[in-house]
N, C-alpha and C positions, 0 to 999 in steps of 0.2 A: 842709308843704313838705319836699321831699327833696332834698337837696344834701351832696353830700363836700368838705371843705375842707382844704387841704394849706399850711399853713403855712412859711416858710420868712423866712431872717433879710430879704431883699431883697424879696420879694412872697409874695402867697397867692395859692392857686389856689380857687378857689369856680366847683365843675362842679355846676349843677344837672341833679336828676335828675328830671326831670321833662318830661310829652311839651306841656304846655302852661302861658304863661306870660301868666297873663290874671288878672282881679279877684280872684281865689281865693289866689291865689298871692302877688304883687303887696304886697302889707303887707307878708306876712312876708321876703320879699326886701329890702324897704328897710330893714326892721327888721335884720336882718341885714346890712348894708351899714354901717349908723350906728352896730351895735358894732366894728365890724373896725378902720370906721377911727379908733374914742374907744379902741380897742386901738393906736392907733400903726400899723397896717400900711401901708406906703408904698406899697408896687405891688399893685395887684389887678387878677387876671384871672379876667374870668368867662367858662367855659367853657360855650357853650347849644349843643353839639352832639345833643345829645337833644332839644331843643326844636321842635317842630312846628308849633307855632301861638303867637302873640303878638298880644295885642289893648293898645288904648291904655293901660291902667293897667301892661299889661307894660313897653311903653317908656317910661312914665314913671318907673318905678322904676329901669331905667338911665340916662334919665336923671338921677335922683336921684342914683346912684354918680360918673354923670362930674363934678355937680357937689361933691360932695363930695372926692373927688382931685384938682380944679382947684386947680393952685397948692403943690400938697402931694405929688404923684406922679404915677405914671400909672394911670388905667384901661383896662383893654383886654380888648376881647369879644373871642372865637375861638371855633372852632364853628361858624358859619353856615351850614349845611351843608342844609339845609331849603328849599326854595323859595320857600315862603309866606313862611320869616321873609325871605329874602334879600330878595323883594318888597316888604317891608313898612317894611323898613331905608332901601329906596333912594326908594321911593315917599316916606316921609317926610323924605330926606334926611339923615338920621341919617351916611352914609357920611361925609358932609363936617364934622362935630364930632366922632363916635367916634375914639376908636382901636381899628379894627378889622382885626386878625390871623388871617390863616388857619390858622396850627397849635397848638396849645398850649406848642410846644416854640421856634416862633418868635416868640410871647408871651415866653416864659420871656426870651430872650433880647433884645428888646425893652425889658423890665423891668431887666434887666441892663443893656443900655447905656444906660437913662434916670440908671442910678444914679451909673454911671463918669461921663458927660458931669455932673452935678447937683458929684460932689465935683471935678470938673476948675475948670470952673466957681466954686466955692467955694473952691479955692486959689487958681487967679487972684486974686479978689477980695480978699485976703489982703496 
C-alpha cells in the first residue's frame, strides 16, 4: 500500500496513494489506522483524493477508523473527488456518519476546531 502520512501535534494527515481501495489494500489500511491511533494521534484525516474505485472491504476499513476515533477525536475523509467513490459513499449512506470534508485544508481546520471546542469544554467542566 502506498500512503504519505504528515504528522502533526493536533492531527495527521494519511493521503493514500493509491487509484484503488478494495481487498488488496484494505488490511493494510486498517492496519495502519490501529497503529496511529495506539500512537496517540487524536485527529486523523484521510485524504482519498486519488482514489478511483472502492469496493466493501474499502469502506469497511473506514469504517474501522471512524470507529476507532469515536469518542477519542475526530476522523475525517476529504478528497472525494471520484464519482464512483462519491456514489458509493452516498449509495451506502456513509455521508450521514462520516465526517466528510471537501478540502484537506478545510479538514485541517475542522481538526482544529474539534480540539479548541474538546479543551473549552474540559475547562468548563473544571
Amino acid at each position: 500500500m502506498k500512503f504519505s502520512i504528515d504528522k502533526n501535534e493536533r492531527y495527521s494527515l494519511l493521503k493514500l496513494e493509491e487509484e484503488t481501495l478494495n481487498t488488496l489494500i484494505a488490511p493494510d489500511l486498517k492496519s495502519e489506522f490501529v497503529i496511529l491511533r495506539n500512537e496517540g494521534v487524536i485527529n486523523l484525516i484521510l485524504d482519498i483524493s486519488t482514489v478511483e474505485f472502492v469496493d466493501s472491504s474499502g469502506l469497511s476499513s473506514i469504517l474501522t477508523a471512524n470507529r476507532l476515533w469515536d469518542g477519542h477525536g475526530a476522523f475525517i475523509i476529504t478528497g472525494i473527488e471520484h464519482e464512483n467513490v462519491k456514489k458509493l459513499i452516498s449509495i451506502s449512506r456513509l455521508d450521514t456518519v462520516l465526517n466528510i470534508i471537501p478540502t484537506v485544508q478545510e479538514s485541517i481546520d475542522f481538526a482544529l476546531m474539534n480540539e479548541i471546542e474538546k479543551e473549552l469544554k474540559e475547562e468548563g467542566d473544571e
